[in-house]
C-alpha positions in Angstrom: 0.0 0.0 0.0 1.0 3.5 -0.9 -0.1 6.6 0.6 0.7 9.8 -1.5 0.3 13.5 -0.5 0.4 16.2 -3.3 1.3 19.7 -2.0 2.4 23.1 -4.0 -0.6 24.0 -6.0 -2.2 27.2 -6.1 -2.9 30.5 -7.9 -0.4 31.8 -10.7 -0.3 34.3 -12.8 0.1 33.1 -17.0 3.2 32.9 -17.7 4.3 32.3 -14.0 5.8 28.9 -12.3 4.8 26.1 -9.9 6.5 23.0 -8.2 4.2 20.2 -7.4 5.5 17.8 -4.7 3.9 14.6 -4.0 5.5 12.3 -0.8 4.8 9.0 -1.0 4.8 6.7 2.3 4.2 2.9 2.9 6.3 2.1 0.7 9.4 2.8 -1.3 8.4 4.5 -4.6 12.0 3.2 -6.2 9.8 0.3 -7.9 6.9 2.0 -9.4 6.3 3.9 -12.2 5.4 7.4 -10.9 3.0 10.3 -13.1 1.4 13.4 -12.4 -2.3 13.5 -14.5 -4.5 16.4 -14.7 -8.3 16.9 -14.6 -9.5 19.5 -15.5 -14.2 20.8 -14.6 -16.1 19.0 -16.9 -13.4 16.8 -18.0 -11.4 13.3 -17.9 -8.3 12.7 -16.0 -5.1 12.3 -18.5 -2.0 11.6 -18.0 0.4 15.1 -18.0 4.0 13.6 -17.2 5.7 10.0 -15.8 8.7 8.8 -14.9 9.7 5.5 -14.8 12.0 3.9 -12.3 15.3 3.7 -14.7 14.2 7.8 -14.5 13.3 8.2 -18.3 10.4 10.4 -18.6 7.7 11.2 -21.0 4.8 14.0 -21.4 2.0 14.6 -22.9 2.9 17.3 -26.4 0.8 20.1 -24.6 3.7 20.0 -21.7 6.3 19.2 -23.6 9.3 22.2 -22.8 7.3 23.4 -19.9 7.0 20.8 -17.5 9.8 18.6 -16.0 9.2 15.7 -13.7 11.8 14.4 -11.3 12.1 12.0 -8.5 14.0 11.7 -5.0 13.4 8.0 -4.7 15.6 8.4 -1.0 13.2 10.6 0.4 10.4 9.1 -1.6 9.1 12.5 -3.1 8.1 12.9 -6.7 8.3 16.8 -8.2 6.6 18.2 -11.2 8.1 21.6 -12.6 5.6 23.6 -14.4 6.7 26.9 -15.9 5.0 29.1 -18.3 1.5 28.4 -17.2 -1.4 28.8 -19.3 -5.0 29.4 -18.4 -5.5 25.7 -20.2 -3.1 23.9 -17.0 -5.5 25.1 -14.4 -7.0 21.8 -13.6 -6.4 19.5 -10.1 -3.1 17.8 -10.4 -2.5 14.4 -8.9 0.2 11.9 -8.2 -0.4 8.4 -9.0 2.3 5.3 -8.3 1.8 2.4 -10.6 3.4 -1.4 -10.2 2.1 -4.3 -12.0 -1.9 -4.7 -11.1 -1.3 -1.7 -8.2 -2.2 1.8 -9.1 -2.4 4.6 -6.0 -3.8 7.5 -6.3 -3.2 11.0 -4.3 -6.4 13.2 -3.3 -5.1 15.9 -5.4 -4.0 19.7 -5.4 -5.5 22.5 -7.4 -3.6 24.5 -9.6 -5.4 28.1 -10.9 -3.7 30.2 -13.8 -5.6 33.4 -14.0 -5.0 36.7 -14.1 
């Protein structure tokens, strides 16, 4: 069992940064795949940015340049970099941790790009 805690959203400015952190306890993240996904009022949750455990990442193309996602598998914290917000990334950001047939999921945190 993994428990995940997101932390670091709130209200930008366009054009302005945030750093998403998500600590993960229970369990050592070092053997899952770990991703931030996105959902947004009205709409599905999708997948925004992974990383896998031999670190290699991948995003989705409306990230791509913008967003970088890291993990600190000895203090079992994932990190998602987002700079130059757009009114489109204001959505509720959560961590998930994925192994095999598991698949955890964080409560969320709410990230707002308005002026």
């Amino acid at each position: 069992q993994v428990q995940l805690v997101e932390s670091g959203g709130g209200l930008v400015q366009p054009g302005g940064s945030l750093r998403l952190s998500c600590a993960a306890s229970g369990s050592t993240i070092r053997v899952y795949t770990m991703g931030w996904y996105r959902q947004a009022p009205g709409k599905q949750r999708d997948l925004v940015a992974r990383i896998l455990t031999d670190g290699s990442a991948d995003y989705t193309d409306s990230v791509k340049g913008r967003f970088t996602i890291s993990r600190d598998n000895a203090n079992n914290t994932v990190f998602l970099q987002m700079d130059s917000l757009k009114p489109d990334d204001t959505a509720v950001y959560y961590c998930n941790a994925r192994r095999e047939i598991f698949n955890y999921w964080g409560q969320g945190t709410q990230v707002t790009v308005s002026s």
